[in-house]
N, C-alpha and C positions, 0 to 999 in steps of 0.2 A: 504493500500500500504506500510505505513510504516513496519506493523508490518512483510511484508513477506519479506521486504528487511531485517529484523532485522533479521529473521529466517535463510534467504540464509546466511546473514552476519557469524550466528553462526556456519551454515553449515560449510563455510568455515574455521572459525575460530578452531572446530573440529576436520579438514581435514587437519589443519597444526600440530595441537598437535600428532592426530596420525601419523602422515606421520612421523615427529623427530622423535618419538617413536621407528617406525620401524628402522630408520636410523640408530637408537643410538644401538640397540639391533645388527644391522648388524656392524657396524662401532668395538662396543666391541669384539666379534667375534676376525672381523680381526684383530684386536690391540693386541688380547693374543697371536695370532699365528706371530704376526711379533713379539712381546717380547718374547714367548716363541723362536721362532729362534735365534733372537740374542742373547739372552744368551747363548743359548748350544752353539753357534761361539766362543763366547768370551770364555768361560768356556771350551772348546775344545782347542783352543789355549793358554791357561795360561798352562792347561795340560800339551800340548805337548814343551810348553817351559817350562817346570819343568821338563823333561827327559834329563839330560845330564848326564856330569861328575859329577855333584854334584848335587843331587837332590834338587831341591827347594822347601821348605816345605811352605814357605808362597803361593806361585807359585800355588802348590796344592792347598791351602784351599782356596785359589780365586776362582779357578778353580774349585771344590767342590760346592763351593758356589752360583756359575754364574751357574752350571749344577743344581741347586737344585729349586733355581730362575725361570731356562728355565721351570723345572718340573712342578712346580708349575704353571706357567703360562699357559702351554701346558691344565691341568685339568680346569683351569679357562676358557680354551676356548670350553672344553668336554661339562662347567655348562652352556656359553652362549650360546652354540648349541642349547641345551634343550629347550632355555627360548624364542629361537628365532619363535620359533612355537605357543606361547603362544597366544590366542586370546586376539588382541591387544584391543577391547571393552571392555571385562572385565578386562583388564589392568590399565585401565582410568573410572574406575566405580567410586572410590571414592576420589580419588584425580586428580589434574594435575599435570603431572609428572614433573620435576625442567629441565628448558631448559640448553641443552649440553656447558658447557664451552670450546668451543672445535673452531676450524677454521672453517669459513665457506662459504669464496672462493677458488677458485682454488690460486691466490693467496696469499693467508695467506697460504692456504697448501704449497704452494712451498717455502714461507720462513721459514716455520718451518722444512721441509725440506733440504732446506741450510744451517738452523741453524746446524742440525745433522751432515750434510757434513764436516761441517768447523770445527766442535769440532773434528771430526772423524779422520782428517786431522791432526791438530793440537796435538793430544795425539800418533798416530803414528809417528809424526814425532818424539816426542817429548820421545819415546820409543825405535824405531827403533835401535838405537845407542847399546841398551843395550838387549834389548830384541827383535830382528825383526820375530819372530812370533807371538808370541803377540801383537806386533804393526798391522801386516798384519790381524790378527783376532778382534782387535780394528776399524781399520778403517772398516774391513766388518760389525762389528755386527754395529757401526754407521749409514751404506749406509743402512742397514736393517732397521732400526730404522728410518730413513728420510722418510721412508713411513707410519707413523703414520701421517702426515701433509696433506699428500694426500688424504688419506684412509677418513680419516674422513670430510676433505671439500667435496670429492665428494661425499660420502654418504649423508652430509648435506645439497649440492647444490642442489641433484636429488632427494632430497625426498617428493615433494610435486610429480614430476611426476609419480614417483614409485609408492604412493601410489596410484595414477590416473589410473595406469596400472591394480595394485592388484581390485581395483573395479568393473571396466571393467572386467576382468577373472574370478570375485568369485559374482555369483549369489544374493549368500545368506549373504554373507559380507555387498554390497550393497544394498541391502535391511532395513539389521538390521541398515544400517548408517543413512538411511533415517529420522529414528524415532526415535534414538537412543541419548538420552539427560541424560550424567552424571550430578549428584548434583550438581556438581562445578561450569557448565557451563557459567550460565549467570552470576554469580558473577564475574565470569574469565572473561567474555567476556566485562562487563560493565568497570573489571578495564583496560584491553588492552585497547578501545575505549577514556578513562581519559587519559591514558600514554603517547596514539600515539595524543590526543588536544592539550594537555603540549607541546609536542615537537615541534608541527605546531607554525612557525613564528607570 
Protein backbone atom coordinates (compact mmCIF):
# COMPACT_ATOMS: atom_id res chain seq x y z
CA UNK A 1 0.00 0.00 0.00
CA UNK A 2 2.79 2.04 0.88
CA UNK A 3 4.75 1.65 -1.97
CA UNK A 4 1.63 2.66 -4.46
CA UNK A 5 0.91 5.67 -2.57
CA UNK A 6 4.71 6.49 -2.92
CA UNK A 7 4.32 5.82 -6.78
CA UNK A 8 0.93 8.01 -7.03
CA UNK A 9 2.85 10.49 -4.61
CA UNK A 10 5.70 10.61 -7.54
CA UNK A 11 3.17 10.67 -10.17
CA UNK A 12 2.17 13.68 -8.84
CA UNK A 13 5.15 15.07 -7.90
CA UNK A 14 6.08 14.68 -11.82
CA UNK A 15 2.98 16.25 -12.88
CA UNK A 16 3.96 19.44 -11.15
CA UNK A 17 7.48 19.68 -12.43
CA UNK A 18 6.19 19.21 -15.86
CA UNK A 19 3.07 21.34 -15.62
CA UNK A 20 5.84 24.62 -14.46
CA UNK A 21 7.70 23.58 -17.29
CA UNK A 22 5.10 24.16 -19.66
CA UNK A 23 4.17 27.22 -17.98
CA UNK A 24 7.53 28.72 -17.90
CA UNK A 25 8.01 27.83 -21.77
CA UNK A 26 4.48 29.71 -22.32
CA UNK A 27 4.93 32.48 -19.68
CA UNK A 28 8.69 33.39 -21.69
CA UNK A 29 6.94 33.53 -24.88
CA UNK A 30 4.63 36.08 -23.73
CA UNK A 31 7.33 38.01 -21.70
CA UNK A 32 9.54 38.61 -25.16
CA UNK A 33 6.42 39.90 -26.80
CA UNK A 34 5.37 42.32 -24.11
CA UNK A 35 9.26 43.56 -23.84
CA UNK A 36 9.70 43.38 -27.34
CA UNK A 37 6.51 45.99 -27.45
CA UNK A 38 7.47 48.06 -25.06
CA UNK A 39 10.57 48.98 -26.22
CA UNK A 40 9.66 49.79 -29.90
CA UNK A 41 6.95 52.22 -27.70
CA UNK A 42 9.55 53.77 -25.94
CA UNK A 43 12.15 53.72 -28.67
CA UNK A 44 9.36 55.12 -31.15
CA UNK A 45 8.64 58.00 -28.86
CA UNK A 46 12.30 59.16 -28.00
CA UNK A 47 12.38 59.04 -31.97
CA UNK A 48 9.64 61.11 -32.41
CA UNK A 49 10.66 63.43 -29.63
CA UNK A 50 14.13 63.93 -31.21
CA UNK A 51 12.29 65.52 -34.46
CA UNK A 52 12.11 69.13 -33.85
CA UNK A 53 13.82 72.38 -34.34
CA UNK A 54 16.90 70.88 -33.16
CA UNK A 55 17.41 67.49 -33.47
CA UNK A 56 18.22 65.42 -30.50
CA UNK A 57 21.13 63.31 -30.87
CA UNK A 58 21.16 61.62 -27.58
CA UNK A 59 17.17 61.43 -28.07
CA UNK A 60 18.05 59.32 -31.05
CA UNK A 61 20.59 56.88 -29.70
CA UNK A 62 17.88 56.03 -26.88
CA UNK A 63 15.60 55.62 -29.32
CA UNK A 64 18.05 53.58 -31.55
CA UNK A 65 18.73 51.62 -28.63
CA UNK A 66 15.18 50.92 -27.11
CA UNK A 67 14.34 49.94 -31.09
CA UNK A 68 17.36 47.49 -31.04
CA UNK A 69 16.28 46.12 -27.55
CA UNK A 70 12.60 45.76 -28.90
CA UNK A 71 14.41 43.75 -31.99
CA UNK A 72 16.00 41.66 -30.09
CA UNK A 73 13.44 40.79 -27.86
CA UNK A 74 10.96 40.22 -30.71
CA UNK A 75 13.79 37.02 -32.11
CA UNK A 76 13.81 35.89 -28.55
CA UNK A 77 10.24 35.37 -28.79
CA UNK A 78 10.62 33.79 -32.62
CA UNK A 79 13.48 31.06 -30.27
CA UNK A 80 10.75 30.58 -27.57
CA UNK A 81 8.19 29.60 -30.10
CA UNK A 82 10.29 26.93 -31.38
CA UNK A 83 11.19 25.59 -27.86
CA UNK A 84 7.56 25.73 -26.89
CA UNK A 85 6.68 22.55 -28.92
CA UNK A 86 9.42 20.68 -27.45
CA UNK A 87 8.47 17.22 -25.95
CA UNK A 88 8.33 18.29 -22.56
CA UNK A 89 9.49 14.28 -21.25
CA UNK A 90 12.53 14.44 -22.90
CA UNK A 91 12.83 17.83 -21.48
CA UNK A 92 13.04 16.57 -17.91
CA UNK A 93 15.14 13.28 -18.83
CA UNK A 94 18.06 14.28 -17.09
CA UNK A 95 17.63 16.81 -14.91
CA UNK A 96 14.92 18.84 -12.98
CA UNK A 97 14.49 21.83 -14.20
CA UNK A 98 15.31 25.14 -11.45
CA UNK A 99 11.72 26.39 -10.32
CA UNK A 100 10.53 29.97 -11.83
CA UNK A 101 11.51 32.86 -9.79
CA UNK A 102 8.66 34.54 -10.81
CA UNK A 103 4.82 35.41 -9.04
CA UNK A 104 2.62 33.00 -8.52
CA UNK A 105 -0.78 34.53 -7.49
CA UNK A 106 -2.82 36.42 -9.09
CA UNK A 107 -1.92 38.73 -6.41
CA UNK A 108 1.70 39.13 -6.57
CA UNK A 109 0.93 39.45 -10.21
CA UNK A 110 -1.02 42.40 -9.61
CA UNK A 111 1.60 44.19 -7.52
CA UNK A 112 4.07 43.62 -9.77
CA UNK A 113 1.87 45.14 -11.92
CA UNK A 114 1.21 48.29 -9.97
CA UNK A 115 4.73 48.38 -9.40
CA UNK A 116 5.06 49.08 -13.27
CA UNK A 117 2.09 51.46 -13.16
CA UNK A 118 3.41 53.75 -10.54
CA UNK A 119 7.19 53.83 -11.84
CA UNK A 120 5.23 54.51 -15.35
CA UNK A 121 3.45 57.36 -13.68
CA UNK A 122 6.10 58.73 -11.83
CA UNK A 123 8.93 59.14 -14.89
CA UNK A 124 6.07 60.70 -17.10
CA UNK A 125 5.20 62.96 -14.87
CA UNK A 126 8.54 63.58 -14.14
CA UNK A 127 9.39 64.17 -18.08
CA UNK A 128 6.30 65.51 -19.36
CA UNK A 129 7.57 69.00 -18.57
CA UNK A 130 10.31 68.69 -20.98
CA UNK A 131 9.61 66.18 -23.16
CA UNK A 132 5.65 65.14 -23.23
CA UNK A 133 6.05 62.59 -25.94
CA UNK A 134 8.32 60.80 -24.55
CA UNK A 135 6.67 60.98 -21.21
CA UNK A 136 3.26 59.63 -23.08
CA UNK A 137 5.48 56.65 -24.63
CA UNK A 138 7.18 56.04 -21.04
CA UNK A 139 4.09 55.62 -19.40
CA UNK A 140 2.61 53.38 -22.36
CA UNK A 141 5.62 51.11 -22.63
CA UNK A 142 5.26 50.95 -18.57
CA UNK A 143 1.36 49.88 -18.72
CA UNK A 144 2.82 47.28 -21.30
CA UNK A 145 5.37 46.04 -19.07
CA UNK A 146 2.73 45.65 -15.95
CA UNK A 147 1.61 42.72 -17.68
CA UNK A 148 4.76 40.66 -17.10
CA UNK A 149 3.19 40.27 -13.38
CA UNK A 150 0.06 38.88 -14.71
CA UNK A 151 1.21 36.91 -17.49
CA UNK A 152 3.32 34.80 -15.59
CA UNK A 153 1.14 34.27 -12.06
CA UNK A 154 -1.60 33.18 -14.38
CA UNK A 155 0.41 30.87 -16.26
CA UNK A 156 1.90 29.77 -12.95
CA UNK A 157 -1.50 29.48 -11.10
CA UNK A 158 -3.07 27.23 -14.03
CA UNK A 159 -0.51 25.11 -14.78
CA UNK A 160 -1.08 22.13 -12.97
CA UNK A 161 -4.79 22.38 -14.62
CA UNK A 162 -3.32 22.98 -18.04
CA UNK A 163 -1.27 20.36 -17.83
CA UNK A 164 -4.40 18.08 -16.77
CA UNK A 165 -6.13 19.21 -19.94
CA UNK A 166 -2.99 18.57 -22.24
CA UNK A 167 -3.34 14.77 -20.80
CA UNK A 168 -6.74 14.24 -21.34
CA UNK A 169 -6.27 15.49 -25.23
CA UNK A 170 -2.96 13.72 -26.16
CA UNK A 171 -3.23 9.96 -26.05
CA UNK A 172 0.20 9.13 -26.36
CA UNK A 173 1.43 11.88 -23.90
CA UNK A 174 -0.49 10.17 -21.34
CA UNK A 175 0.45 7.04 -21.61
CA UNK A 176 4.21 7.61 -21.84
CA UNK A 177 3.49 9.73 -18.33
CA UNK A 178 2.27 6.65 -16.88
CA UNK A 179 5.60 4.81 -16.94
CA UNK A 180 7.80 7.59 -17.41
CA UNK A 181 10.42 7.84 -14.51
CA UNK A 182 13.48 10.45 -15.20
CA UNK A 183 16.95 9.79 -13.05
CA UNK A 184 16.23 12.45 -10.85
CA UNK A 185 13.08 11.52 -9.71
CA UNK A 186 13.16 9.86 -6.58
CA UNK A 187 16.07 11.80 -5.25
CA UNK A 188 13.86 14.92 -6.04
CA UNK A 189 11.10 13.54 -4.68
CA UNK A 190 12.65 12.16 -1.36
CA UNK A 191 14.32 15.64 -0.97
CA UNK A 192 10.70 17.67 -1.47
CA UNK A 193 9.07 15.17 1.11
CA UNK A 194 12.46 16.36 3.84
CA UNK A 195 11.64 20.03 2.88
CA UNK A 196 7.88 20.02 3.00
CA UNK A 197 8.75 17.61 7.21
CA UNK A 198 11.02 20.66 8.12
CA UNK A 199 8.53 23.06 7.49
CA UNK A 200 5.43 21.16 9.24
CA UNK A 201 5.15 22.60 12.87
Amino acid sequence: MTEKSDHAAQRAFLAQVVSELIAVRRARLLSMLVLALAMLVAGLGAAMQAQGTRVDTVLLFSAFSLIMIGIVCALGAIIAWTRINRDVLDSVASARPARARAPRSRNAGMAVAIGFAVIGLLFGWMLFSMTPILAVAVVLACAILACLGPVWANELSSADDRFAVILDSDDELANRFRTYTPIWLHDAFENEKADRGRDRP
